[in-house]
PDB file with SEQRES, HELIX, SHEET and CRYST1 records, atoms N, CA, C and O in Angstrom:
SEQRES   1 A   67  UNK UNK UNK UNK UNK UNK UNK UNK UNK UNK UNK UNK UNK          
SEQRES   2 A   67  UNK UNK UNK UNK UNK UNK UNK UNK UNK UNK UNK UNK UNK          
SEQRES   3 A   67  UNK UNK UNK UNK UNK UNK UNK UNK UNK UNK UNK UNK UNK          
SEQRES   4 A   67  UNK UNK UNK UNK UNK UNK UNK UNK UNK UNK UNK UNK UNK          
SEQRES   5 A   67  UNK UNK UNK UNK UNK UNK UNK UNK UNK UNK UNK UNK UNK          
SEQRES   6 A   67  UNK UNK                                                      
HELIX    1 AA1 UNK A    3  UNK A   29  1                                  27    
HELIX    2 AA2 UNK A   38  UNK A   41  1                                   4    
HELIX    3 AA3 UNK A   43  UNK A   61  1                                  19    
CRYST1    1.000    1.000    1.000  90.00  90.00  90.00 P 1           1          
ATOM      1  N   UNK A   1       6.484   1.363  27.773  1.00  0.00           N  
ATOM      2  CA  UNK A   1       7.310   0.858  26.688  1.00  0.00           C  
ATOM      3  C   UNK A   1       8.779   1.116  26.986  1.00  0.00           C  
ATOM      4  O   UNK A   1       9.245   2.149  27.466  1.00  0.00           O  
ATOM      5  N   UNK A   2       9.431   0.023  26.628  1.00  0.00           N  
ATOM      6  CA  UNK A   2      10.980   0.700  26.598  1.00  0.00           C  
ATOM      7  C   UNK A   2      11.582   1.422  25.705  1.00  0.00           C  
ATOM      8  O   UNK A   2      10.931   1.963  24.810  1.00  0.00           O  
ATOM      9  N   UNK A   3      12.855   1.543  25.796  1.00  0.00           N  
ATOM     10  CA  UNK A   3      13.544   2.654  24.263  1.00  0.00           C  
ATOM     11  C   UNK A   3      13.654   1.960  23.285  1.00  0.00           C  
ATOM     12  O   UNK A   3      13.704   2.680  22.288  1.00  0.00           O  
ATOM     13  N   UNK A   4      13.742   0.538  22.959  1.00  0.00           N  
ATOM     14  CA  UNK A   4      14.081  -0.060  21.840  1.00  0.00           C  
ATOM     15  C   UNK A   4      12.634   0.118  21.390  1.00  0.00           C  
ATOM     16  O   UNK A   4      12.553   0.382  20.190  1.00  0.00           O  
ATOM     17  N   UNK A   5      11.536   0.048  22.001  1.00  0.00           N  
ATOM     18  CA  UNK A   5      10.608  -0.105  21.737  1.00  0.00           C  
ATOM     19  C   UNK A   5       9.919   1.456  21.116  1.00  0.00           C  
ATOM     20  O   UNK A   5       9.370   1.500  20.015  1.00  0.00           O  
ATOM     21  N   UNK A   6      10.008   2.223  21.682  1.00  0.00           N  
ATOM     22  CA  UNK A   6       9.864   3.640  21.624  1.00  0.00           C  
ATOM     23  C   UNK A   6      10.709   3.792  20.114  1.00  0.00           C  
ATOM     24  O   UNK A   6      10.423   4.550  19.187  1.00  0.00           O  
ATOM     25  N   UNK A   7      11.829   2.820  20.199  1.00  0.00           N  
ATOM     26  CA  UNK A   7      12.420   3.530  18.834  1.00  0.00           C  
ATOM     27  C   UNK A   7      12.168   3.007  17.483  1.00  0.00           C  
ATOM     28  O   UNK A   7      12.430   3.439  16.360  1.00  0.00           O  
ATOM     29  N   UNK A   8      11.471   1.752  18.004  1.00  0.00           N  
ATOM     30  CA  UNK A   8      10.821   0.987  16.365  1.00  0.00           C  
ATOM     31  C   UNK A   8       9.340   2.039  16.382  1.00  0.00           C  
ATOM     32  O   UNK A   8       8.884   2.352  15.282  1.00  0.00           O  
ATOM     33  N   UNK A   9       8.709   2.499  17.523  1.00  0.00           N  
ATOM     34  CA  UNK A   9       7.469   3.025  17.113  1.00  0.00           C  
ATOM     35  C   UNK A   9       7.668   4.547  16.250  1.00  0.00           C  
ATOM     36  O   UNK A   9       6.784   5.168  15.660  1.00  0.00           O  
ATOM     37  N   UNK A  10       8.930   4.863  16.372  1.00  0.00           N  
ATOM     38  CA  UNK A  10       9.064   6.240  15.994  1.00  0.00           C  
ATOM     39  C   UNK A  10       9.551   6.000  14.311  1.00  0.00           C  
ATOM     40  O   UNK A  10       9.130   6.660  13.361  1.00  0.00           O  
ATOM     41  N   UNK A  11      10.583   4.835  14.247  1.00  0.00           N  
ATOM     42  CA  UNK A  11      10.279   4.565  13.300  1.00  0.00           C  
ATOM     43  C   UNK A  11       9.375   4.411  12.323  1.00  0.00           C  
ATOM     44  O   UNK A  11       9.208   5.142  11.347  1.00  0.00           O  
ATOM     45  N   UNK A  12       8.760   3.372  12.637  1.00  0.00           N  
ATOM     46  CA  UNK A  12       7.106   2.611  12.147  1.00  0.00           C  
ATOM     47  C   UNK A  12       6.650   3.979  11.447  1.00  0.00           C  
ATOM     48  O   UNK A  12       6.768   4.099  10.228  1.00  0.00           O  
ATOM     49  N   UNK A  13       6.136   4.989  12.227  1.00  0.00           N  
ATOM     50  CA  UNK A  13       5.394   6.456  12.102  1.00  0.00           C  
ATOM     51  C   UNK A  13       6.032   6.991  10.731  1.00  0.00           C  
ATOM     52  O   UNK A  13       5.449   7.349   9.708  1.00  0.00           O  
ATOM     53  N   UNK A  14       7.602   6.929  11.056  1.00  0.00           N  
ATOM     54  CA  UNK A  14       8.275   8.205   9.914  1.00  0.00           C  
ATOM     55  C   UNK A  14       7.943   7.078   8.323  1.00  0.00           C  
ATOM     56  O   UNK A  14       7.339   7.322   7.279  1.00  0.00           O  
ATOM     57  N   UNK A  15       8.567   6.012   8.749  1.00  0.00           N  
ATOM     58  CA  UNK A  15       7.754   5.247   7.053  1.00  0.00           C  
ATOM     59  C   UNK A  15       6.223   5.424   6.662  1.00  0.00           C  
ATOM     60  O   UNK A  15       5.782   5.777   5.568  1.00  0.00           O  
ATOM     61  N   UNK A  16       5.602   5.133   7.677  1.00  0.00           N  
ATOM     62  CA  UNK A  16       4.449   5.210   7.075  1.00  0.00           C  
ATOM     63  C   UNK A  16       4.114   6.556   6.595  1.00  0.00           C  
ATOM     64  O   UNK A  16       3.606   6.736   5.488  1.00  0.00           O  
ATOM     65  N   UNK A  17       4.406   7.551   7.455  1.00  0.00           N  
ATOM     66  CA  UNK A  17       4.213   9.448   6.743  1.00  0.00           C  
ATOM     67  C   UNK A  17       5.218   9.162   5.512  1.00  0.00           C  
ATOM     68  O   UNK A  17       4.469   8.967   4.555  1.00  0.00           O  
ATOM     69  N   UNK A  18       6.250   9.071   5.177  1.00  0.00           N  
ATOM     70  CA  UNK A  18       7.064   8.720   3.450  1.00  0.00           C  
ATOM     71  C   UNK A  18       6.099   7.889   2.886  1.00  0.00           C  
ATOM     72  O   UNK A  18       5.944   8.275   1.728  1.00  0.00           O  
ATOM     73  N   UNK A  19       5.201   6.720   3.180  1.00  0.00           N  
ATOM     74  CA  UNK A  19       4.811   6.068   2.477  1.00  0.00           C  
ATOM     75  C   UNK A  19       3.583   6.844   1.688  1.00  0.00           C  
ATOM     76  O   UNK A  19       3.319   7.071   0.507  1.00  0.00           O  
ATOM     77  N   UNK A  20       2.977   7.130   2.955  1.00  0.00           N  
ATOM     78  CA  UNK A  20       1.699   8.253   2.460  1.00  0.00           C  
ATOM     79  C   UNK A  20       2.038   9.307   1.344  1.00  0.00           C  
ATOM     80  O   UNK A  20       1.431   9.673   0.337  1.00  0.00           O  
ATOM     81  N   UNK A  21       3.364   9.688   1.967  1.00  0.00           N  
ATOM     82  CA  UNK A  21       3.971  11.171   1.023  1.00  0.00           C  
ATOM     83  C   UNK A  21       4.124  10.614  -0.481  1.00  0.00           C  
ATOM     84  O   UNK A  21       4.006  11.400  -1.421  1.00  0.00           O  
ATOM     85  N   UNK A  22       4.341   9.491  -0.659  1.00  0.00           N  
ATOM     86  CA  UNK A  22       5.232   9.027  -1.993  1.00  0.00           C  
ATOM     87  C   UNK A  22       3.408   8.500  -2.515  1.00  0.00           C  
ATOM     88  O   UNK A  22       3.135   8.301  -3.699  1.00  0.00           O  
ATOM     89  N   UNK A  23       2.732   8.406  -1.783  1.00  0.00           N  
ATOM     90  CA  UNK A  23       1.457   7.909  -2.777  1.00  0.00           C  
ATOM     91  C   UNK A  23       0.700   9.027  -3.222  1.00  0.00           C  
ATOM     92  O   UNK A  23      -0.117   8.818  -4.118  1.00  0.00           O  
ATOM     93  N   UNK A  24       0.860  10.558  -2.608  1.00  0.00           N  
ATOM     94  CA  UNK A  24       0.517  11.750  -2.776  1.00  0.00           C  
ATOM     95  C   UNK A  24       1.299  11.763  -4.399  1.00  0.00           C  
ATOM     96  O   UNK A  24       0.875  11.445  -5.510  1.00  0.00           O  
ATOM     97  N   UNK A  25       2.330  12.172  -4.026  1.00  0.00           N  
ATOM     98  CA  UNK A  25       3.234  11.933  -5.071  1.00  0.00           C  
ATOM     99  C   UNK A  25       2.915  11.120  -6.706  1.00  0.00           C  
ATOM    100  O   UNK A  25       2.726  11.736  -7.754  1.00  0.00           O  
ATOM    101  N   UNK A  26       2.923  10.019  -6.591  1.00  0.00           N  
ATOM    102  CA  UNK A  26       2.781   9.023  -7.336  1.00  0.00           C  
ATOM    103  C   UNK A  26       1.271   9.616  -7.968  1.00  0.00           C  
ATOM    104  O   UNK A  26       0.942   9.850  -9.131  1.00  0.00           O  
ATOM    105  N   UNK A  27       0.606   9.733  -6.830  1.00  0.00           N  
ATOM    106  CA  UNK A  27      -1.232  10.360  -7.883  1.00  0.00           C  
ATOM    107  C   UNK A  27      -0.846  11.373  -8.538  1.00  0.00           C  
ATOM    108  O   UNK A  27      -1.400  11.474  -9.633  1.00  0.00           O  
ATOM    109  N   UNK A  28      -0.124  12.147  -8.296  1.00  0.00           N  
ATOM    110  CA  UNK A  28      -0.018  13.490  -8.780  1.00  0.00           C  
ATOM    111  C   UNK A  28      -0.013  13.397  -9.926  1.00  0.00           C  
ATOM    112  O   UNK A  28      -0.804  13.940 -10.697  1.00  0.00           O  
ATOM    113  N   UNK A  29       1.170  12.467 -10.283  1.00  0.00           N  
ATOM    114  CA  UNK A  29       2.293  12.499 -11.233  1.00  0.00           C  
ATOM    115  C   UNK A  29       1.161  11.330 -12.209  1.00  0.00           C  
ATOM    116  O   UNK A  29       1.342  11.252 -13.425  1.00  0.00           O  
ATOM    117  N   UNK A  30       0.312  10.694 -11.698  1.00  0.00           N  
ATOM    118  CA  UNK A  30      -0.492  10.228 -12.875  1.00  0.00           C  
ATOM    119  C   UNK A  30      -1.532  10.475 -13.174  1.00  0.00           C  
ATOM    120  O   UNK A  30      -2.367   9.671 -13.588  1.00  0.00           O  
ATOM    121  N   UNK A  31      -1.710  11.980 -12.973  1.00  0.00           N  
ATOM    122  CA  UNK A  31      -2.809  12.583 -13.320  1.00  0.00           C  
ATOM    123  C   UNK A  31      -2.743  13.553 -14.894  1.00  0.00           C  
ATOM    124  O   UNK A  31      -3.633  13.940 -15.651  1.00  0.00           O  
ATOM    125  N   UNK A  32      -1.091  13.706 -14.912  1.00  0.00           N  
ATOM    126  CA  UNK A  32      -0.945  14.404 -16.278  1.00  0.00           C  
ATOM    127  C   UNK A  32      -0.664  13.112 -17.152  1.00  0.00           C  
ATOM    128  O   UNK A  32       0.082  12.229 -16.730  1.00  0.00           O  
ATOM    129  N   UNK A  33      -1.321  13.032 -18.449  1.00  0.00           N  
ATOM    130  CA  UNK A  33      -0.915  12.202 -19.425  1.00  0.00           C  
ATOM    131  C   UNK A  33       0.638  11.851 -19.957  1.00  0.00           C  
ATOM    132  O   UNK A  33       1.042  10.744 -20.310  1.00  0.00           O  
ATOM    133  N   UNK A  34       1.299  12.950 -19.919  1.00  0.00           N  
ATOM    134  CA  UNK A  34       2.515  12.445 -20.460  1.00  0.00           C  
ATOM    135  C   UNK A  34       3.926  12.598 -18.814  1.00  0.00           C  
ATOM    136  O   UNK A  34       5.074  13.030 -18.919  1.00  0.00           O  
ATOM    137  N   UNK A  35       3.306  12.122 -17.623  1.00  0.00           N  
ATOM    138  CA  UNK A  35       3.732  12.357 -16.910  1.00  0.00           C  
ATOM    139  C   UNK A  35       5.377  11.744 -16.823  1.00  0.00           C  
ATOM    140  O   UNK A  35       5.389  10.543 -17.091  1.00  0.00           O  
ATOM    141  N   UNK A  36       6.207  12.084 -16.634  1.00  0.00           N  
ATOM    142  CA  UNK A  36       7.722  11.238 -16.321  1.00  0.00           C  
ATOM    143  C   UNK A  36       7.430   9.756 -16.134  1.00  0.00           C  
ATOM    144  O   UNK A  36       6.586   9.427 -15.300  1.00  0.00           O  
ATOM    145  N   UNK A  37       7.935   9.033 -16.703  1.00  0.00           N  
ATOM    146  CA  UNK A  37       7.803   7.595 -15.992  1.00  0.00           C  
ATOM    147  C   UNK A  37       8.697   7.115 -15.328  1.00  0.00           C  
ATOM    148  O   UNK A  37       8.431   6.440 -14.334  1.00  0.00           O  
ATOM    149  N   UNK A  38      10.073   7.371 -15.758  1.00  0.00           N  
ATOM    150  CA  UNK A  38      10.973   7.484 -15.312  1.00  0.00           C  
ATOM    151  C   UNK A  38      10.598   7.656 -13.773  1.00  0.00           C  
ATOM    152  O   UNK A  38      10.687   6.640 -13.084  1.00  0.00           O  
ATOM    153  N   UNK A  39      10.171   8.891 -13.139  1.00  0.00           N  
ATOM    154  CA  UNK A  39      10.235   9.211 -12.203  1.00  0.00           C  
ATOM    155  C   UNK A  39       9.054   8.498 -11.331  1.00  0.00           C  
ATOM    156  O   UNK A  39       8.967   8.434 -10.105  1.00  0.00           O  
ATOM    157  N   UNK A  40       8.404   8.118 -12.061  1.00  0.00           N  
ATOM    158  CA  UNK A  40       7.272   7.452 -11.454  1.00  0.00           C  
ATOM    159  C   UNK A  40       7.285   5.934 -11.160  1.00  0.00           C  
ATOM    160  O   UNK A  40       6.578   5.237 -10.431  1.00  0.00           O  
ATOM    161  N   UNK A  41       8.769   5.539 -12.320  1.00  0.00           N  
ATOM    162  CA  UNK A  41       8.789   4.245 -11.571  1.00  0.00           C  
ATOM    163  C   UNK A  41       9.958   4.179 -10.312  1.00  0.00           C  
ATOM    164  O   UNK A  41      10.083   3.181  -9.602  1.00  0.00           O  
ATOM    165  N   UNK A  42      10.649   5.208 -10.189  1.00  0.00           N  
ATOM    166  CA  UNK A  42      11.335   5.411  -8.964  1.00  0.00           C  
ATOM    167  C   UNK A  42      10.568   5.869  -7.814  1.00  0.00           C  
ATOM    168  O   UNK A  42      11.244   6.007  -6.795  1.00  0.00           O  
ATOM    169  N   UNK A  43       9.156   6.179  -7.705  1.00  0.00           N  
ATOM    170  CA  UNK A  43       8.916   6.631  -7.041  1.00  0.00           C  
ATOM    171  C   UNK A  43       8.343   5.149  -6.756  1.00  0.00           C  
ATOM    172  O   UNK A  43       8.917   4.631  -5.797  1.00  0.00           O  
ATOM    173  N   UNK A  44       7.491   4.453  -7.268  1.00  0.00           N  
ATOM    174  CA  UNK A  44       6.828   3.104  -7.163  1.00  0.00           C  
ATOM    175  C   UNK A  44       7.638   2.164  -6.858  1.00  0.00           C  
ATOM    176  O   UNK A  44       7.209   1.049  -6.562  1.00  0.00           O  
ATOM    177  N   UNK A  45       8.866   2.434  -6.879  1.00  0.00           N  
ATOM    178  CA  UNK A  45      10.228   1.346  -6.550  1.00  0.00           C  
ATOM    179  C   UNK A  45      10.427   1.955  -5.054  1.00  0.00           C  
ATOM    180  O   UNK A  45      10.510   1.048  -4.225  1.00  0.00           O  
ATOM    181  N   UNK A  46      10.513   3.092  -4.571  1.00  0.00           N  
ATOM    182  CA  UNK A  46      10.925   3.482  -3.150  1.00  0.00           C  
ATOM    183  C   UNK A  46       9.534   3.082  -2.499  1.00  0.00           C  
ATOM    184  O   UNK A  46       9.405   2.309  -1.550  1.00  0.00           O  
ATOM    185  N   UNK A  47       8.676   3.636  -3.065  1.00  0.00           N  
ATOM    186  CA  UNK A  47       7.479   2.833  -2.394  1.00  0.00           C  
ATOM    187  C   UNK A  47       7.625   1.610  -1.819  1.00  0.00           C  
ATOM    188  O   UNK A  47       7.699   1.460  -0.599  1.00  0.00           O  
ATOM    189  N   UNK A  48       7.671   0.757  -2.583  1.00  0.00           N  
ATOM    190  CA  UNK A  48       7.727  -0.341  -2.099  1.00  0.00           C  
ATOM    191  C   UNK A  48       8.810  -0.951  -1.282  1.00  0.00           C  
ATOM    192  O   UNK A  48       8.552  -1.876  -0.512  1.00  0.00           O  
ATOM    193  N   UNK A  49      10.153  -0.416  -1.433  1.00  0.00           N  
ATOM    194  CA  UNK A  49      11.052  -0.711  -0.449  1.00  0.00           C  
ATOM    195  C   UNK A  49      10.374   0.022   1.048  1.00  0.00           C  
ATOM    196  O   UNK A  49      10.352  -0.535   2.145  1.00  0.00           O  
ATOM    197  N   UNK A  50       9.980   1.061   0.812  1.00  0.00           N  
ATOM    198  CA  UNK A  50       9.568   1.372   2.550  1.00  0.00           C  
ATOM    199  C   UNK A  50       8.260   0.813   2.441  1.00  0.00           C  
ATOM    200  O   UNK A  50       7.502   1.277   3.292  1.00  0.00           O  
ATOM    201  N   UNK A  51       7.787   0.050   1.751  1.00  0.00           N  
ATOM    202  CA  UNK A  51       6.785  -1.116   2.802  1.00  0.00           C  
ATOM    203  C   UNK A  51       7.238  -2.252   3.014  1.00  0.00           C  
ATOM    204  O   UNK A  51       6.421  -3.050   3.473  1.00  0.00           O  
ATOM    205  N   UNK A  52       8.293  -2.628   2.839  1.00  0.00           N  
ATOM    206  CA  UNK A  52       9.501  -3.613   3.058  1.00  0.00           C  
ATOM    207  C   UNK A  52       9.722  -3.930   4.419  1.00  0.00           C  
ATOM    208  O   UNK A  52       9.683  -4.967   5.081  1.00  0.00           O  
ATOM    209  N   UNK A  53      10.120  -1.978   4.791  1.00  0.00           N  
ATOM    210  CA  UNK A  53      10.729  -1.574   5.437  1.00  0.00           C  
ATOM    211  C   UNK A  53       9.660  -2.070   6.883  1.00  0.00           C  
ATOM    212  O   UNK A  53       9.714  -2.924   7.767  1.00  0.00           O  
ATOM    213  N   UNK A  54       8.614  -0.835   6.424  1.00  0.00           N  
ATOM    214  CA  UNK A  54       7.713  -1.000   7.321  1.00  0.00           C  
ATOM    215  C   UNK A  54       7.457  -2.714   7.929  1.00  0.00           C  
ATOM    216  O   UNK A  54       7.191  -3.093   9.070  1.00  0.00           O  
ATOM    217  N   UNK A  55       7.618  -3.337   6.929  1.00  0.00           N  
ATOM    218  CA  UNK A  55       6.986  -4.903   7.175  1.00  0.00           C  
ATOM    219  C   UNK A  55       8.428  -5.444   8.478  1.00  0.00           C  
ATOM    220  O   UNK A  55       8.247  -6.169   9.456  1.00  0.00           O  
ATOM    221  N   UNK A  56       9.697  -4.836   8.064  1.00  0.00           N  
ATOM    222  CA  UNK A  56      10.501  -5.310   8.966  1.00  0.00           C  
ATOM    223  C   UNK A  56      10.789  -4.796  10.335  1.00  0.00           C  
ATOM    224  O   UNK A  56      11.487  -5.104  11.301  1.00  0.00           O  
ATOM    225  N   UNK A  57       9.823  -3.753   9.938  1.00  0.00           N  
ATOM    226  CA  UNK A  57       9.804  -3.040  11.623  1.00  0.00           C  
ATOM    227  C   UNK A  57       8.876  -3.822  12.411  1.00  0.00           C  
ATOM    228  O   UNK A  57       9.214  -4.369  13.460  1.00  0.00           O  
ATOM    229  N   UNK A  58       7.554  -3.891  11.855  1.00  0.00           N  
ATOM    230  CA  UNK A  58       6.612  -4.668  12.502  1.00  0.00           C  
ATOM    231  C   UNK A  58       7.100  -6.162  12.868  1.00  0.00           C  
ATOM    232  O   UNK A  58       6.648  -6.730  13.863  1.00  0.00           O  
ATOM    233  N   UNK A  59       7.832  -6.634  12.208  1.00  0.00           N  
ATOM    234  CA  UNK A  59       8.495  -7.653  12.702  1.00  0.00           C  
ATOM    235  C   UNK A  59       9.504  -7.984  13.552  1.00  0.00           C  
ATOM    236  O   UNK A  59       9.708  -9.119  13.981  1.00  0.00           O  
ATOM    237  N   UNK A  60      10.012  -7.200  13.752  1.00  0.00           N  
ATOM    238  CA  UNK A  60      11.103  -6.453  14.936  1.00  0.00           C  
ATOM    239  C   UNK A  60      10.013  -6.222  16.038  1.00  0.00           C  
ATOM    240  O   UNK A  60      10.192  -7.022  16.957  1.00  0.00           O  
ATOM    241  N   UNK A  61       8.722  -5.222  16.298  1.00  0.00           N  
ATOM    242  CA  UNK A  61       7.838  -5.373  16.970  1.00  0.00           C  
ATOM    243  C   UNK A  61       7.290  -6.639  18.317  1.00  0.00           C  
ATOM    244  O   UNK A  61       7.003  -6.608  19.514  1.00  0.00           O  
ATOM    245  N   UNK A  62       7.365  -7.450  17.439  1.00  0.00           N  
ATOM    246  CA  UNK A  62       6.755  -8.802  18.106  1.00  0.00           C  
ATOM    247  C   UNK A  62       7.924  -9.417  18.974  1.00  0.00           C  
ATOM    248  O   UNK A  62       9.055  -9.780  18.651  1.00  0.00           O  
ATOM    249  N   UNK A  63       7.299  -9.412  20.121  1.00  0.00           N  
ATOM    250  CA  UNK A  63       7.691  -9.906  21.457  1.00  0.00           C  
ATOM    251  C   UNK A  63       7.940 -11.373  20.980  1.00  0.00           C  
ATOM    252  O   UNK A  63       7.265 -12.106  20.258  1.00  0.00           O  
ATOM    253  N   UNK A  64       9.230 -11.575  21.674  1.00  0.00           N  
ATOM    254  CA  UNK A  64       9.957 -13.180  21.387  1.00  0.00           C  
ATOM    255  C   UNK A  64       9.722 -13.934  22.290  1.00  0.00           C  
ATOM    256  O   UNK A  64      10.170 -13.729  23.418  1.00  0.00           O  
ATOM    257  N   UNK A  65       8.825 -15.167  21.934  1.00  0.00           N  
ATOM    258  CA  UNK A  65       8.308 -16.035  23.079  1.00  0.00           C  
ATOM    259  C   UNK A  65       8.905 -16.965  23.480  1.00  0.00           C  
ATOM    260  O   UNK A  65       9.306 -17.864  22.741  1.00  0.00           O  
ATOM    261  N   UNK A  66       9.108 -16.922  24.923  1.00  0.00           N  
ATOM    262  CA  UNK A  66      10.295 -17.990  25.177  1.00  0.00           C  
ATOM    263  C   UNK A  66       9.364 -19.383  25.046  1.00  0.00           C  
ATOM    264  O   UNK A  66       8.155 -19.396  25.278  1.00  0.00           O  
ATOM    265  N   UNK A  67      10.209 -20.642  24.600  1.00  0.00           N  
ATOM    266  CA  UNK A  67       9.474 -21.555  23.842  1.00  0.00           C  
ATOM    267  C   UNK A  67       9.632 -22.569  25.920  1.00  0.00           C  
ATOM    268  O   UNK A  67       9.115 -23.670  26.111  1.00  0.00           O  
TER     269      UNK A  67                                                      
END                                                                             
C-alpha cells in the first residue's frame, strides 16, 4: 500500500472505533428513563456525521479507473 493509502486506512479504523464508542454511549444513556436528551441527541447527531465521514473515506478508497 502506499501512504495516501495507509493514511485513509488509519483513518477509516479511528471513525469506526468513535463510531462504536458513541453507540456504547448512546445505549448507555438509553437505558435510564429520564436520560438527557439533549445529550443524546448530540450524541446521535455526531454519530451520524462520522458515518458520513466514514462513507467519504471509503470513497476516497476506490481506485480511479482510467476510462
Amino acid at each position: 500500500m502506499t501512504q495516501p493509502e495507509d493514511d485513509l486506512n488509519a483513518e477509516l479504523i479511528g471513525l469506526r472505533d468513535k463510531h462504536r464508542e458513541l453507540d456504547v454511549e448512546i445505549a448507555k444513556l438509553e437505558l435510564f428513563p429520564y436520560q438527557d436528551q439533549l445529550q443524546l441527541r448530540r450524541l446521535k447527531k455526531e454519530k451520524l456525521h462520522i458515518k458520513d465521514c466514514i462513507q467519504r473515506v471509503r470513497t476516497l478508497m476506490i481506485p480511479d479507473l482510467d476510462a
